[in-house]
LOROKOL-678559 format. One record per residue: x, y, z of N, C-alpha, C in turn; residue in one letter. Coordinates in pm, whole numbers, padded with zeros to 5 digits, always signed. Layout:
% residues N
XYZXYZXYZA;...
This chain:
% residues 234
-00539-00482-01964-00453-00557-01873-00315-00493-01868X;-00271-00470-01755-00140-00430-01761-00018-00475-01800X;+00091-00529-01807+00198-00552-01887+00316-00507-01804X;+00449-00562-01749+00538-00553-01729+00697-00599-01820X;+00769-00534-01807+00895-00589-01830+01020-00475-01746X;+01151-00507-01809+01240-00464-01730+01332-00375-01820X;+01364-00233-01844+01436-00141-01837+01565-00150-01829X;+01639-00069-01898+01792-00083-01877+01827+00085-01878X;+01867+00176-01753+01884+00282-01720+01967+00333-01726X;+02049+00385-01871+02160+00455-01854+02219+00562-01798X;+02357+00584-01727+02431+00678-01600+02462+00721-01667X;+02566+00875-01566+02618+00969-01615+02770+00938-01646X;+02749+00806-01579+02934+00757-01571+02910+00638-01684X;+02845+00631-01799+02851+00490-01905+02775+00379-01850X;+02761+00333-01781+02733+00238-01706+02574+00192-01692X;+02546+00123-01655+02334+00115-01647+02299+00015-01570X;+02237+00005-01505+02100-00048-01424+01959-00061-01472X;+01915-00204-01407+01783-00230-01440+01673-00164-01419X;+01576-00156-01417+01436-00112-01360+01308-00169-01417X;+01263-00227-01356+01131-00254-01360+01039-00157-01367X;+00980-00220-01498+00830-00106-01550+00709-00178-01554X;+00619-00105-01484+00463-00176-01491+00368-00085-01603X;+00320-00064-01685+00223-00015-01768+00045-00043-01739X;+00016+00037-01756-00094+00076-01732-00167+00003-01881X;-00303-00040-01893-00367-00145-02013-00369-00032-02152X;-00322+00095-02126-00353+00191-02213-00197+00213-02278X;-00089+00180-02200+00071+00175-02237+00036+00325-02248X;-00028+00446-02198+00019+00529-02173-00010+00632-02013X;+00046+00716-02009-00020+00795-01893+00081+00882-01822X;+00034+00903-01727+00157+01001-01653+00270+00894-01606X;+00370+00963-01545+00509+00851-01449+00532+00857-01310X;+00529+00719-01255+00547+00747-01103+00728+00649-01103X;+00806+00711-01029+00883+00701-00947+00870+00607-00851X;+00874+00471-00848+00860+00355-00718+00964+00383-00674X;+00980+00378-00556+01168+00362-00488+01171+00267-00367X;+01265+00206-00384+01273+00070-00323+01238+00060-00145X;+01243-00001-00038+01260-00050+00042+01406-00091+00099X;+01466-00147+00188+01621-00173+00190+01593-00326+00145X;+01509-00404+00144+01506-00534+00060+01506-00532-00104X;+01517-00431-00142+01535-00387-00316+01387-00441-00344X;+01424-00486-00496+01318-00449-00598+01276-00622-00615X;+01173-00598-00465+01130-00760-00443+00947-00728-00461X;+00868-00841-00435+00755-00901-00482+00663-00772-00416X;+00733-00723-00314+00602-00589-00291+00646-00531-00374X;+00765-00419-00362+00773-00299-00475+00693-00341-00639X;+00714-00504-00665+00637-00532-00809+00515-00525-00775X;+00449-00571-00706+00319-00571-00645+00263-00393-00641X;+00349-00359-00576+00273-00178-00564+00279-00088-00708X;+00406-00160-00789+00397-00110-00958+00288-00135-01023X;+00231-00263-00979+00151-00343-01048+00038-00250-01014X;-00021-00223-00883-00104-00115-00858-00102+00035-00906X;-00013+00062-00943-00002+00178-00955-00045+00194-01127X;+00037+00073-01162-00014+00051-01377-00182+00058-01357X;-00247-00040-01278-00367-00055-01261-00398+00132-01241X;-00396+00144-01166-00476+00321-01129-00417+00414-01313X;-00341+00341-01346-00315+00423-01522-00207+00505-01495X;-00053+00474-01414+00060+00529-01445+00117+00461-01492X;+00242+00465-01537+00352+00425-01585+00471+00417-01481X;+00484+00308-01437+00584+00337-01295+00703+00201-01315X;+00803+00295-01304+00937+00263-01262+00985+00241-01162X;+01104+00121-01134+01101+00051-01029+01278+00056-01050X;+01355+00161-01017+01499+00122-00993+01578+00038-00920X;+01627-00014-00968+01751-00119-00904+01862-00006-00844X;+01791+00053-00674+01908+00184-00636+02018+00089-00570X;+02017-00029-00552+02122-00081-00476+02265-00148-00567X;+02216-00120-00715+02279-00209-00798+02459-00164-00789X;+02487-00047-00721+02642+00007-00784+02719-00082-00621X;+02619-00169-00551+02671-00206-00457+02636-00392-00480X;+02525-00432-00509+02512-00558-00574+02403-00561-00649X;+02381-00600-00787+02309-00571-00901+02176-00636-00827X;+02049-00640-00850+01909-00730-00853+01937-00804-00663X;+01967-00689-00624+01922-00727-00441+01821-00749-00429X;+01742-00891-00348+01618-00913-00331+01627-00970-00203X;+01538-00948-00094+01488-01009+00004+01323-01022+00015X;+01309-01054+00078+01135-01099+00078+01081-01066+00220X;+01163-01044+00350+01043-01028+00419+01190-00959+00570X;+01117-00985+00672+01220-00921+00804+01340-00988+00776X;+01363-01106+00717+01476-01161+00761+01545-01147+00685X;+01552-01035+00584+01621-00987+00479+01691-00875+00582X;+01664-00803+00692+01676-00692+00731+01875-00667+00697X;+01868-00771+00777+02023-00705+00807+02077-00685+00634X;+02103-00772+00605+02130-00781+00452+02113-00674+00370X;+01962-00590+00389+01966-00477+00327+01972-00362+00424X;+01978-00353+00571+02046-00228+00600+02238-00233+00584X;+02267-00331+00592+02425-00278+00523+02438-00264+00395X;+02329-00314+00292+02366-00200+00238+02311-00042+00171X;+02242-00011+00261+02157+00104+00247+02278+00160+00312X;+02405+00114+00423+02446+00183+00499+02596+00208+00394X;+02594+00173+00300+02719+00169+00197+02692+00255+00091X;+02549+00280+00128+02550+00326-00069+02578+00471-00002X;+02607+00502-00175+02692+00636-00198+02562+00771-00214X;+02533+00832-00152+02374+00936-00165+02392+01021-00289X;+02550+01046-00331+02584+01156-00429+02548+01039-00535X;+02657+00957-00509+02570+00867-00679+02401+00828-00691X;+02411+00768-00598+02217+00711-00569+02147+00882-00675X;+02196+00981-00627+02124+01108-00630+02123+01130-00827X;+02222+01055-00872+02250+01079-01017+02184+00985-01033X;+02171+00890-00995+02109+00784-01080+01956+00767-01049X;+01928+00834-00911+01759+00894-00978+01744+00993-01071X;+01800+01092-01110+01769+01176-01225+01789+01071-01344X;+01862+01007-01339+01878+00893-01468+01774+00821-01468X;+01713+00760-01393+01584+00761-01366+01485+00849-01408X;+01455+00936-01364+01376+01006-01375+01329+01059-01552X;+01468+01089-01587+01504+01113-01737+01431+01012-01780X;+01490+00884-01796+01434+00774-01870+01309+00739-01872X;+01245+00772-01746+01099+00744-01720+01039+00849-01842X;+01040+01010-01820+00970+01084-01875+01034+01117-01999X;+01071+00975-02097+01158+00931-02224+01046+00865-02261X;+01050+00811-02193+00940+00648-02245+00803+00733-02343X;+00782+00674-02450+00672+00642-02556+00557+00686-02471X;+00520+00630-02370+00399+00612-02317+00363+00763-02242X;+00458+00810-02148+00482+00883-02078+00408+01022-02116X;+00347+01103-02058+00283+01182-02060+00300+01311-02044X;+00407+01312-01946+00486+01391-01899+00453+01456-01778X;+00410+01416-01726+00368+01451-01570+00433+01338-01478X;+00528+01369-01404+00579+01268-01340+00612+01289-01209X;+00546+01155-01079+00563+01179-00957+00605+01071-00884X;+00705+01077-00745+00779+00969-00711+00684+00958-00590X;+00739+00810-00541+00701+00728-00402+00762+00656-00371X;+00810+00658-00243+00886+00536-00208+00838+00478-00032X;+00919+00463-00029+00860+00338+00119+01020+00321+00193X;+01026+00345+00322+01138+00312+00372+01272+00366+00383X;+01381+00320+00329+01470+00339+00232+01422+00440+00152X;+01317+00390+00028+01263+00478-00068+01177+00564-00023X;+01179+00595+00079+01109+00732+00140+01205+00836+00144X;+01314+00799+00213+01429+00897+00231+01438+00961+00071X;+01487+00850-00004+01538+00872-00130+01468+00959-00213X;+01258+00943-00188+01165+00987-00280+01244+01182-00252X;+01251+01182-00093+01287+01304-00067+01353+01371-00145X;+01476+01296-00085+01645+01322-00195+01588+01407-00335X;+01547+01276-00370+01527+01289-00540+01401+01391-00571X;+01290+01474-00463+01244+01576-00507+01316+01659-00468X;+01431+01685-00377+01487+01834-00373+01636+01847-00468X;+01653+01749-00583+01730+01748-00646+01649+01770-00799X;+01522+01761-00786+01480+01726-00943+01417+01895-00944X;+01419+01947-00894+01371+02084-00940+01239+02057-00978X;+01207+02144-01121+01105+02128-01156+01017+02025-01261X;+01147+01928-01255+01137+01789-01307+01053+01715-01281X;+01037+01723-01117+00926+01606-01024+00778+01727-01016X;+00644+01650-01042+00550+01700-01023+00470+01674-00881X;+00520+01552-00842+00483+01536-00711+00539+01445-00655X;+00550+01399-00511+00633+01336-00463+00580+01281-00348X;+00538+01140-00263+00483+01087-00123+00608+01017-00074X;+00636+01021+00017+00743+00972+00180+00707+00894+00239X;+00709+00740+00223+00664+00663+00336+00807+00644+00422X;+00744+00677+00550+00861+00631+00676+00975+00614+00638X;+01022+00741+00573+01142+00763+00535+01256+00818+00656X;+01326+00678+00694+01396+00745+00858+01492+00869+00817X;+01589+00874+00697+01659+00989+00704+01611+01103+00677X;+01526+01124+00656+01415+01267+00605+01489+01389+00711X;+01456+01369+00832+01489+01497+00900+01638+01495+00914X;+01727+01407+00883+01868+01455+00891+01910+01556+00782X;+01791+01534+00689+01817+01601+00517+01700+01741+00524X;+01680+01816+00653+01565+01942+00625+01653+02071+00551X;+01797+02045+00549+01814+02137+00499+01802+02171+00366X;+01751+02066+00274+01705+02052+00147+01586+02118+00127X;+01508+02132+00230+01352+02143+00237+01327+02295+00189X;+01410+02372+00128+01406+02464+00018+01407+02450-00072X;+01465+02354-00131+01524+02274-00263+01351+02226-00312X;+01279+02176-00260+01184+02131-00306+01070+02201-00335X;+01022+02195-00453+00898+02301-00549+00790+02173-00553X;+00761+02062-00560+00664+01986-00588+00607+01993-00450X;+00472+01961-00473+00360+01927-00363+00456+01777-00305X;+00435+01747-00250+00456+01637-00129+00387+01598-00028X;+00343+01483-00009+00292+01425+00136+00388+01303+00216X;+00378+01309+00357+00477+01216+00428+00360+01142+00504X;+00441+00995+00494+00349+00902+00569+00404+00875+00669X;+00363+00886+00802+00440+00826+00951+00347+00730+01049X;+00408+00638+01074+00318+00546+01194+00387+00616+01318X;+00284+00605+01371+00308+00693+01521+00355+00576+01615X;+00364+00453+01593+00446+00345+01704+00563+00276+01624X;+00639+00382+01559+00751+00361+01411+00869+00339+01534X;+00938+00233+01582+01043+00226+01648+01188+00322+01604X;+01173+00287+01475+01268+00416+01380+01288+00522+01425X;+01148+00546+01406+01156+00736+01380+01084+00746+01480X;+01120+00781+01584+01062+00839+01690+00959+01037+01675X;+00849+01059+01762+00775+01152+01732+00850+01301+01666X;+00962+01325+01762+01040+01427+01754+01079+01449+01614X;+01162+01353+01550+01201+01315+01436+01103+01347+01351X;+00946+01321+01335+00849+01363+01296+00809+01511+01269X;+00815+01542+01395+00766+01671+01438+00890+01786+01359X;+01023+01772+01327+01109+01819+01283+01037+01830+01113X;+01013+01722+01113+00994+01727+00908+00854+01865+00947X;+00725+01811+01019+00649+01922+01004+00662+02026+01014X;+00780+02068+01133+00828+02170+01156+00854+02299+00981X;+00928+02189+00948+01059+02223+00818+00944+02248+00722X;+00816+02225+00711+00712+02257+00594+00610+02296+00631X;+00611+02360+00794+00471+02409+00860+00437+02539+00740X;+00484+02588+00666+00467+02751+00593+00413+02693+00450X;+00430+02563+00431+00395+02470+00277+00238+02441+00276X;+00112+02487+00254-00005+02440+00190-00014+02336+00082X;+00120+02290+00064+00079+02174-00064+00196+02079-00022X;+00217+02103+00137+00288+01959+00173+00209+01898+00313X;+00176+01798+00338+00105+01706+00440+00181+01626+00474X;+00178+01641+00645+00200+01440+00709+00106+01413+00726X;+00085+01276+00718-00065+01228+00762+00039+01086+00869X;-00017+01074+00974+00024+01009+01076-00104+00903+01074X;-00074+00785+01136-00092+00665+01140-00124+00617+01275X;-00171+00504+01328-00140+00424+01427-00106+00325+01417X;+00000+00278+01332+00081+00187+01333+00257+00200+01350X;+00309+00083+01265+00455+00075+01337+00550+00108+01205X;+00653+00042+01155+00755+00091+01067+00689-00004+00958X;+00701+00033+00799+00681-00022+00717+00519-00102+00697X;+00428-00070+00794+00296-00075+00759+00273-00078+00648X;+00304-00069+00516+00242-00124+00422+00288-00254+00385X;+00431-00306+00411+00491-00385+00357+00414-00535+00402X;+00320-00576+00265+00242-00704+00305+00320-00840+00315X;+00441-00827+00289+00576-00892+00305+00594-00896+00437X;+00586-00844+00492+00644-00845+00616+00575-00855+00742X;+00497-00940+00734+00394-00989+00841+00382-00931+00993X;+00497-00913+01063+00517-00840+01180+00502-00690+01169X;+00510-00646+01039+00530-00523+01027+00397-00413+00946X;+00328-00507+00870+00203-00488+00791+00118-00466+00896X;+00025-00325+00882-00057-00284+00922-00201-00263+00771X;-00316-00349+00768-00368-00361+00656-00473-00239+00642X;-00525-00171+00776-00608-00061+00772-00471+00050+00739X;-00356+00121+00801-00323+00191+00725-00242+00202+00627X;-00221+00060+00613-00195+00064+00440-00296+00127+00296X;-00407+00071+00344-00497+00066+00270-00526+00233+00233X;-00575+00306+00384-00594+00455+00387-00469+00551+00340X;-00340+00493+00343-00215+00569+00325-00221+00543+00145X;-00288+00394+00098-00283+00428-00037-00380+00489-00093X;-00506+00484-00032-00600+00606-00089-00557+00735-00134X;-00505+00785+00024-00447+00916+00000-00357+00940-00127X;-00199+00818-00131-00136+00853-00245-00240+00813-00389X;-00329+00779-00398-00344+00775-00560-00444+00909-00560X;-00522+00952-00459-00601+01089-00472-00504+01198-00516X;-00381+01211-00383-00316+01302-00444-00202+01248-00608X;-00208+01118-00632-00083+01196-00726-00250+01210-00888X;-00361+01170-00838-00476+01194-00963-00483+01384-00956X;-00428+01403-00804-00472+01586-00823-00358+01628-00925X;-00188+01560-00854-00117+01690-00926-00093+01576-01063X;-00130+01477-01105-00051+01456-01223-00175+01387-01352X;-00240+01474-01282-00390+01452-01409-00432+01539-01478X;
């Protein structure tokens, strides 16, 4: 049976943040990287940890919104505004330290195996990015759900050594095709990076979010991520 509790993540500036950890019934295994949504570290992101302990990682759940208000939670659309101001405040240079603080702490942990790969959703799509073209050879693998800032950030897309896959709904009001077509563009020469495109809308997995949950490609978008992170982190 799996097992949760909550983390305390020490910075480069003294300071620390929470994170939620889900364990796998074995308390050991490789590390995944959860990264939030702009509703923070609410009942899906625990819910998809919880899945992820189940498949036998060890996954961490940062509080990235905390240097702006500690344990941000919303639950569903009507959180929106609430958490795009402040996705639209946070600082990317700090956020960017305090996933390696992250990251550190994860592949610290007792359990940890040392193979460690991020995912995020949304918000935490952009960020999963961020945080593989900053982690070098730290991150072993890395998935992108409908991460809208991705293509403002291709110039990173050297920076990154881990395999990667990006998830896009093709009726994403967000991210329009172009926007898409830019990220493939930026990794058409990569054999160990994939988009896999969708027919749905923004945040299709989020079962929170009723208008926005698509349950067929949720389902197939999580196949894919637990196949690939069983290739690179097994």
């Amino acid at each position: 049976m799996t097992s949760t509790r909550t983390e305390r993540v020490g910075t480069h500036d003294g300071d620390g943040f929470d994170a939620f950890l889900a364990l796998p019934a074995s308390d050991s295994g490789p590390g995944v990287l959860l990264f939030q949504e702009i509703f923070g570290v609410n009942d899906n992101m625990r819910g998809l940890a919880a899945r992820l302990a189940d498949a036998g990682y060890l996954t961490l759940v940062p509080d990235m919104f905390w240097r702006l208000e500690r344990n941000f939670e919303r639950a569903d659309e009507s959180g929106m505004a609430d958490g795009m101001a402040l996705a639209q405040r946070m600082d990317r240079g700090l956020a960017g330290a305090d996933m390696a603080s992250a990251l550190a702490h994860l592949r610290e942990l007792p359990g940890c195996t040392g193979r460690v790969g991020a995912v995020g959703f949304c918000l935490g799509g952009t960020l999963t990015y961020a945080c593989a073209a900053g982690a070098g050879d730290s991150l072993d693998a890395a998935v992108a759900y409908y991460g809208s800032g991705i293509h403002t950030m291709l110039d990173l897309a050297g920076s990154i050594s881990c395999p990667q896959i990006f998830h896009y709904g093709d009726a994403d009001p967000y991210i329009p095709p172009e926007e898409v077509a830019l990220v493939e563009q930026a990794f058409a020469d990569r054999a160990d990076v994939t988009v896999h495109h969708y027919d749905a809308g923004h945040a299709f997995s989020n079962w929170n979010a009723p208008s926005m949950y698509d349950e067929a490609a949720a389902e197939l978008a999580w196949g894919r991520t637990l196949d690939f992170f069983a290739t690179h982190l097994r």
